[in-house]
N, C-alpha and C positions, 0 to 999 in steps of 0.2 A: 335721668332720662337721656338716651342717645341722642342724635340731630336727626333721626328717620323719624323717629318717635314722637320727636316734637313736633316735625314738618307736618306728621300726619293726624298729631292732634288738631294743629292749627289748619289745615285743609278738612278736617272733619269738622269744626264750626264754622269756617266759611260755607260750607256745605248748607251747615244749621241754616245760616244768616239767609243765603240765599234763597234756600226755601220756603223761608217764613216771609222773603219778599215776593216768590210767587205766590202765594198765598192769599198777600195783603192785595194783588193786584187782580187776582181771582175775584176776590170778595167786592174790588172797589166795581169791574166791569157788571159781576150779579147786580149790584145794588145801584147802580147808574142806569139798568136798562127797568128796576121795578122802579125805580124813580120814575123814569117816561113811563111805565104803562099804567100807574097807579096816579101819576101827577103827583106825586109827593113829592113837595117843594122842600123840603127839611131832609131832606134824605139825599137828593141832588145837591144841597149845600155841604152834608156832608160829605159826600164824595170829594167837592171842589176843596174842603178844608183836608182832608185824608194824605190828599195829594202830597204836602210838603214833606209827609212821612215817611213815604216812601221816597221821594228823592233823598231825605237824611237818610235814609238804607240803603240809596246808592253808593253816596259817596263811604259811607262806612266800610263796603264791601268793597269798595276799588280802594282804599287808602290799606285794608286788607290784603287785597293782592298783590299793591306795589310793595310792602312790608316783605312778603314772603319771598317775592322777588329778590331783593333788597340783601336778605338777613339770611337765606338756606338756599341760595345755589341751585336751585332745582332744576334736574335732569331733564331730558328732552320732552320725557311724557307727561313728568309731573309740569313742567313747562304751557302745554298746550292744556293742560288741565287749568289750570290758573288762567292762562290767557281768553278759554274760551267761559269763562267766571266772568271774567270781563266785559265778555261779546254779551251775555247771555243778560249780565244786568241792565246795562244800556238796551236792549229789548224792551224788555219790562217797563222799564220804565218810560219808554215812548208807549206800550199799554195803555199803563197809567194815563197818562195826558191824552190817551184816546178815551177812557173813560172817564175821565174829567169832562173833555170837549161832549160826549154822550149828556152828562147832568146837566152842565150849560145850555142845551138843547130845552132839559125838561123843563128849566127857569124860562128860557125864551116862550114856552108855548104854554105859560101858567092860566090857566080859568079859560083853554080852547078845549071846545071838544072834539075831540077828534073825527075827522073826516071816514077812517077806520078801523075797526080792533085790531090791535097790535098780535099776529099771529107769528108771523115767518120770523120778523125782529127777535123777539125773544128766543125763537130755534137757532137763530144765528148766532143768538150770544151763549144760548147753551153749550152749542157745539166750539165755538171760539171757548169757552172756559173750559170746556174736559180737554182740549189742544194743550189751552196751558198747561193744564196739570201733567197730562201726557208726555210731553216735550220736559218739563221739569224731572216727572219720574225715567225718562230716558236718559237723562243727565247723570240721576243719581244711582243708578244702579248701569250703566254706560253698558245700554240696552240698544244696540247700535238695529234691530231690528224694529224696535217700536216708533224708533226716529225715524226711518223711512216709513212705515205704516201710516204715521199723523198727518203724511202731506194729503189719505184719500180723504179725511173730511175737511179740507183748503178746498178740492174741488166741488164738495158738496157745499160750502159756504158761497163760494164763484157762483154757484146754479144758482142761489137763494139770491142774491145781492143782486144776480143778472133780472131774477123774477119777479124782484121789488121795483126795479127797474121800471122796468116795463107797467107792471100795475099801477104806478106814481103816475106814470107818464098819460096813462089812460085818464087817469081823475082827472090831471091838470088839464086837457085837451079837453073833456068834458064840462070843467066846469074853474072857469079860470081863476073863481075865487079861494079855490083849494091851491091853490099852485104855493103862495106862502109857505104853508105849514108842508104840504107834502115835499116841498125842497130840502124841509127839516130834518123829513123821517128818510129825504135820501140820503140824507148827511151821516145819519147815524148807521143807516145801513153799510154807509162805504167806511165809518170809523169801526166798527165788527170786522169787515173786510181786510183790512189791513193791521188789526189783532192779529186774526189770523195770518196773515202773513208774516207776521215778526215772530210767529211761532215757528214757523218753518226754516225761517234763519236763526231757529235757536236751533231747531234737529241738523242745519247743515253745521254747526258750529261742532251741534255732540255726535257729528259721525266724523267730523276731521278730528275732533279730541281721541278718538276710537280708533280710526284708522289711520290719521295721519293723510285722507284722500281730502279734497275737497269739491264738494257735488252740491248743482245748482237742481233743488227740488220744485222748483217755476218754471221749470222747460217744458 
């Protein structure tokens, strides 16, 4: 096997690796926000226990790309390929610890009923998880089009997080014994919020890997 060949087997399982930690991180924000809507306390613990697994798939993936660094010399493109491997898992994995901090919510408000049905939340986490995936598949097929596409549902997150906003703020002002728990469900709205956004600093990562440009999609 030549050195191209090897470079680009070992960049086709980093590939693998990374993938399957988007994945893991996908899976943890779904099950962190049916954690709060269901109050499943066992399900929010596992989230909180999930966690260390995917930080060991960080460091696997960055000990990864310093090897390749290291060991094949790689060219300018394959360069910013690697590099933004690196951008993209440090993403994730503050995800992660966002839907961690989501479970911890669901322990904190065990045996409360809720003041409201959980509607917008969940849409925000829906749309925060196809981001992921979306931003992921831009990466891997270096889809420099679908990277800039992902920033339109950040602002349709922005409207949702602005509208929960506002609906908290009316309960609490109503009735100030809701203020507790509705501080909660602001918390989590704004930890979706900023999913989202570490998504969009994965498409600004896979449109400089692509072009070599560097574009701030939050302007």
């Amino acid at each position: 096997m030549g050195p191209r060949s090897h470079f680009d087997k070992e960049l086709s399982m980093l590939y693998d690796r990374l993938k399957e930690m988007g994945y893991m991180v996908e899976e943890a924000i779904d099950n962190a926000i049916k954690s709060l809507a269901k109050q499943d306390i066992d399900m929010a613990k596992r989230v909180i226990a999930k966690d260390d697994l995917i930080d060991d798939m960080e460091l696997e993936i960055e000990d990864r790309c310093i090897k390749l660094i290291a060991t094949q010399h790689p060219l300018a493109g394959d360069l910013r390929e690697i590099f933004t491997s690196l951008k993209i898992i440090t993403d994730l994995e503050r995800m992660a610890d966002h839907a961690v901090d989501i479970a911890k919510v669901t322990l904190r408000l065990e045996g409360q009923k809720y003041i409201k049905p959980l509607i917008d939340i969940p849409r925000m986490s829906q749309l925060a998880r196809e981001m992921v995936r979306d931003c992921l598949k831009a990466y891997m097929n270096k889809d420099v089009d679908l990277a800039y596409a992902i920033h339109k549902k950040d602002d349709i997150i922005d409207g949702l997080y602005k509208q929960i906003f506002r609906e908290l703020l009316v309960y609490m002002m109503e009735d100030p014994k809701t203020i507790s728990q509705a501080t909660q469900f602001l918390f989590v709205s704004r930890y979706l919020e900023r999913i989202a956004d570490h998504t969009t600093n994965i498409c600004e990562w896979v449109i400089y890997m692509i072009t070599g440009k560097r574009v701030d999609l939050n302007l």
